[in-house]
ChimeraX commands (.cxc) that place a marker at each C-alpha (Angstrom):
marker #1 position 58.24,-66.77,-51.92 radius 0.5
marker #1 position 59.27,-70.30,-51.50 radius 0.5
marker #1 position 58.72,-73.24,-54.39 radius 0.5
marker #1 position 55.58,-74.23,-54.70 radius 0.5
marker #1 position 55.00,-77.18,-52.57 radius 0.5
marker #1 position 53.69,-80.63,-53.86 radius 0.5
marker #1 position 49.75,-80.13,-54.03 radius 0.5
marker #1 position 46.88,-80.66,-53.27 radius 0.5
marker #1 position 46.53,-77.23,-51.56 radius 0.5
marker #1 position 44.00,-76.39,-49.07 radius 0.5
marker #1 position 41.36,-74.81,-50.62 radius 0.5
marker #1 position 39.40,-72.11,-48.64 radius 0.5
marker #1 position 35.91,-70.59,-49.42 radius 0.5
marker #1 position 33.38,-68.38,-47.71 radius 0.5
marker #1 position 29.98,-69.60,-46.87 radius 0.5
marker #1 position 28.77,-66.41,-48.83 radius 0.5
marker #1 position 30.87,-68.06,-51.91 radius 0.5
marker #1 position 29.36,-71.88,-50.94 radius 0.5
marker #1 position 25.82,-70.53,-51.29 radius 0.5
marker #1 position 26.77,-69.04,-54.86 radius 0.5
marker #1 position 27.58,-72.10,-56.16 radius 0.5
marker #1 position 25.09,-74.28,-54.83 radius 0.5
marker #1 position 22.06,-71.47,-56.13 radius 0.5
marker #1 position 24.32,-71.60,-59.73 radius 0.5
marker #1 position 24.18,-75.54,-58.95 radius 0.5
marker #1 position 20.42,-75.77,-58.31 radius 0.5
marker #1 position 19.48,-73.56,-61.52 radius 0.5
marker #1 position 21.65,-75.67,-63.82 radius 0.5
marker #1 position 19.76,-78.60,-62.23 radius 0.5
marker #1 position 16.57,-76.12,-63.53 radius 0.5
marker #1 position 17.75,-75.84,-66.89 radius 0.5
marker #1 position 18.64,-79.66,-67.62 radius 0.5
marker #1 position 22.57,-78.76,-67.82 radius 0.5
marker #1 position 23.47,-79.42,-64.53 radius 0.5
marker #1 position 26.37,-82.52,-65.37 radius 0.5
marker #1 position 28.12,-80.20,-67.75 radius 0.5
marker #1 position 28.31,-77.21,-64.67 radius 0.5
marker #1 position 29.42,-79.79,-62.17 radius 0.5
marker #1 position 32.04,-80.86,-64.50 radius 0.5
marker #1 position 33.21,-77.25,-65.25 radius 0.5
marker #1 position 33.39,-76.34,-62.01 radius 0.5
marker #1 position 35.07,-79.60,-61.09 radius 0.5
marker #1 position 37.78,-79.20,-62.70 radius 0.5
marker #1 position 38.02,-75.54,-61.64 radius 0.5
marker #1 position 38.70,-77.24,-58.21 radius 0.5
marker #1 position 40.94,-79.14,-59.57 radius 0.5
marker #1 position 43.09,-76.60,-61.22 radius 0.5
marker #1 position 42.60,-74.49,-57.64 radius 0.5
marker #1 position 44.25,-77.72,-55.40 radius 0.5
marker #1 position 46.73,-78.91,-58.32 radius 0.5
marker #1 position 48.30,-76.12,-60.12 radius 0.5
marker #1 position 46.90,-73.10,-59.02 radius 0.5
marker #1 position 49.79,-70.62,-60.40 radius 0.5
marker #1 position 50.13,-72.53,-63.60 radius 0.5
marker #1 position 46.26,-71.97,-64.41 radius 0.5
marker #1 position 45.49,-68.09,-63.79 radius 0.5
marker #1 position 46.93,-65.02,-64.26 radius 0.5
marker #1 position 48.95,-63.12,-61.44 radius 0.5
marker #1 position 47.17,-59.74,-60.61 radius 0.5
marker #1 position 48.76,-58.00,-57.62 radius 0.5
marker #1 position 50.69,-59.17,-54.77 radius 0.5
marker #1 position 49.47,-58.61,-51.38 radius 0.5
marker #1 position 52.52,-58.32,-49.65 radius 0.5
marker #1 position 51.23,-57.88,-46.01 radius 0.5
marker #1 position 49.17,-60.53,-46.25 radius 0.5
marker #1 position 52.05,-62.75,-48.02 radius 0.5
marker #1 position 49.58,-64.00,-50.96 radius 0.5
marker #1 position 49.21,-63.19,-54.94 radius 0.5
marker #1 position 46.03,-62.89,-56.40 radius 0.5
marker #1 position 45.28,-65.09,-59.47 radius 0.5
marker #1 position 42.18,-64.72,-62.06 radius 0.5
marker #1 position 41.60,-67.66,-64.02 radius 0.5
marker #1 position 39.25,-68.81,-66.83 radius 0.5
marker #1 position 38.09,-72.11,-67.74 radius 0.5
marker #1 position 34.65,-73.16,-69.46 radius 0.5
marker #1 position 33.15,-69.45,-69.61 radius 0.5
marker #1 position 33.60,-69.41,-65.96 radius 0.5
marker #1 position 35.73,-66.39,-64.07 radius 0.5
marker #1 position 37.21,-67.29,-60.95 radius 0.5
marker #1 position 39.42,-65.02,-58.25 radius 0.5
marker #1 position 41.82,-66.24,-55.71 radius 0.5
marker #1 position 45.24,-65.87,-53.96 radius 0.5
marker #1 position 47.70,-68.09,-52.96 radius 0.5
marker #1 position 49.55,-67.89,-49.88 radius 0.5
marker #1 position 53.37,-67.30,-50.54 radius 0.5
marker #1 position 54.43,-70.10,-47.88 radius 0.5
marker #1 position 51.59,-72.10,-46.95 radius 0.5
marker #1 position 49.92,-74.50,-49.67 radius 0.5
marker #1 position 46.60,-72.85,-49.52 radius 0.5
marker #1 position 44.32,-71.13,-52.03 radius 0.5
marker #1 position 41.31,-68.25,-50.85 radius 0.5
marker #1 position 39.39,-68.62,-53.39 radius 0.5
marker #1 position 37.43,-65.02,-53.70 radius 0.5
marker #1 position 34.55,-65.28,-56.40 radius 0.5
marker #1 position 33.59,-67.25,-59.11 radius 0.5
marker #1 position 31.50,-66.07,-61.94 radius 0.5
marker #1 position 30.27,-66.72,-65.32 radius 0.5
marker #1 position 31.02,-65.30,-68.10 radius 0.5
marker #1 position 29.48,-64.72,-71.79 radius 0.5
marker #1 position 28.95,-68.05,-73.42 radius 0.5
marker #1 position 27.39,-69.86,-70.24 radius 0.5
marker #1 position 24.13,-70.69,-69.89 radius 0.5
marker #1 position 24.16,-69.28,-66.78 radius 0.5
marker #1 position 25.31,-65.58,-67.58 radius 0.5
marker #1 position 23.36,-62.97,-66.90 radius 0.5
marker #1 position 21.69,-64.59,-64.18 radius 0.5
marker #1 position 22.16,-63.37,-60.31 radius 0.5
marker #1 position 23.46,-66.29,-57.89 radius 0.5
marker #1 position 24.07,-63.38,-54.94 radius 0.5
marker #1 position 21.22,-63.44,-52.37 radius 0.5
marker link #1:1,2 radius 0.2
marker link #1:2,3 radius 0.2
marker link #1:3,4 radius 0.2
marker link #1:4,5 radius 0.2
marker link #1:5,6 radius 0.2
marker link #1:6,7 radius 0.2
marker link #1:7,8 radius 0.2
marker link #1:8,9 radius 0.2
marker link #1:9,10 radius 0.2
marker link #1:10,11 radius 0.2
marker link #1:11,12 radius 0.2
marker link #1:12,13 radius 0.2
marker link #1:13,14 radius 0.2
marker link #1:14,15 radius 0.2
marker link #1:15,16 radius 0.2
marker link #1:16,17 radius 0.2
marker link #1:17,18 radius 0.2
marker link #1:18,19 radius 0.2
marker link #1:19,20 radius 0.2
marker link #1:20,21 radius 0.2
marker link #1:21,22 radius 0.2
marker link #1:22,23 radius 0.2
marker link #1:23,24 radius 0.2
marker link #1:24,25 radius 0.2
marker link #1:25,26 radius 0.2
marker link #1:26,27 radius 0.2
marker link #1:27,28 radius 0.2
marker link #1:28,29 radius 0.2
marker link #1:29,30 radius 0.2
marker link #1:30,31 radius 0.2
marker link #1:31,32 radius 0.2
marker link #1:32,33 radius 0.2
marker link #1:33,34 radius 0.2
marker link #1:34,35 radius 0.2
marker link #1:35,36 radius 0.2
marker link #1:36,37 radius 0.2
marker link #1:37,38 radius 0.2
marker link #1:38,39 radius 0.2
marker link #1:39,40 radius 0.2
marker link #1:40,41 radius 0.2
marker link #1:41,42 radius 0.2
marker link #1:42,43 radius 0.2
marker link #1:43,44 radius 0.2
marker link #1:44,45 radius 0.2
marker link #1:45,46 radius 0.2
marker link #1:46,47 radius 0.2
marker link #1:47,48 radius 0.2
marker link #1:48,49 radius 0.2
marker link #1:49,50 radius 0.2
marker link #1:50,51 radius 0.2
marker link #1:51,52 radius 0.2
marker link #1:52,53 radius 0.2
marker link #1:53,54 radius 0.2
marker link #1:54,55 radius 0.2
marker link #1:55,56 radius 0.2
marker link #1:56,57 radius 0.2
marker link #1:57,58 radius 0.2
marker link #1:58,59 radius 0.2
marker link #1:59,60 radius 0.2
marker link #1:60,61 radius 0.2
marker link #1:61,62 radius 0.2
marker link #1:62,63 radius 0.2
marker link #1:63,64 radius 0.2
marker link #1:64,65 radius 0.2
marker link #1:65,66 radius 0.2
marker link #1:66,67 radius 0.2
marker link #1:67,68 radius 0.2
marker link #1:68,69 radius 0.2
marker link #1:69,70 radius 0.2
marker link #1:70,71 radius 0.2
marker link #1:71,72 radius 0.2
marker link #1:72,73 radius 0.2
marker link #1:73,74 radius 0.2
marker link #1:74,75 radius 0.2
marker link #1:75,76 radius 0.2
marker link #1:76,77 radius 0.2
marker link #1:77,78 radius 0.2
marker link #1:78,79 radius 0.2
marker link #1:79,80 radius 0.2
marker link #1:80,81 radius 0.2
marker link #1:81,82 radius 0.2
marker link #1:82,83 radius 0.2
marker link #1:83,84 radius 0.2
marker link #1:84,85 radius 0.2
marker link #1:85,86 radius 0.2
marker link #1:86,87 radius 0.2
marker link #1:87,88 radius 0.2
marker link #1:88,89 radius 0.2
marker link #1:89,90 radius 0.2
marker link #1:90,91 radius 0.2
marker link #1:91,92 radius 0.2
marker link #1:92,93 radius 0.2
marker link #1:93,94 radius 0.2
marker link #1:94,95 radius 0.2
marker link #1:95,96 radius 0.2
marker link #1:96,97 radius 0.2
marker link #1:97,98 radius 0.2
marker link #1:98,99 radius 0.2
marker link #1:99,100 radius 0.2
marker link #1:100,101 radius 0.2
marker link #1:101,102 radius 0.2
marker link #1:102,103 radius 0.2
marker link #1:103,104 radius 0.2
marker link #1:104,105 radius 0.2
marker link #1:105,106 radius 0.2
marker link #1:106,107 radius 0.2
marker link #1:107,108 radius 0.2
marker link #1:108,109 radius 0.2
marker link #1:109,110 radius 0.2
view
């Protein structure tokens, strides 16, 4: 693994993972909290593209695919990812919430 280069990294997403958030989005936006979710997971982007190995918690290294995998918490919110060893680019893999949200328990997957 090289340094870390100087961010932002890229940050890469599935649609499948686009459509989560925007259905977790649209029921905050339901509920009247939708400011304090767009600020959580706001700065979860932030911490993906800035410092993504200084926020989460190394998992298992993928070494075929030359990336780590990373779980990191922030705001009662769950998120997966890996980083590429050389490239400055994050896969960001899921993002969930967890006990203490207001929207726990509910299902974003279509």
């Amino acid at each position: 693994m090289i340094p870390d280069p100087a961010p932002p990294y890229e940050l890469g997403t599935s649609a499948i993972l686009r459509e989560r958030i925007h259905r977790m989005l649209n029921r905050a936006a339901d509920l009247g909290i939708l400011p304090e979710i767009e600020l959580a997971i706001a700065e979860i982007i932030h911490l993906l593209t800035q410092s993504p190995r200084g926020w989460g918690d190394p998992l298992r290294n993928f070494q075929h695919a030359q990336t780590v995998e990373y779980r990191g918490q922030h705001r009662n919110f769950q998120c997966y990812y890996s980083i590429h060893d050389r490239i400055p680019i994050v896969f960001v893999a899921s993002l969930t919430t967890l006990e203490g949200n207001p929207l726990h328990g509910e299902n974003f997957d279509g």
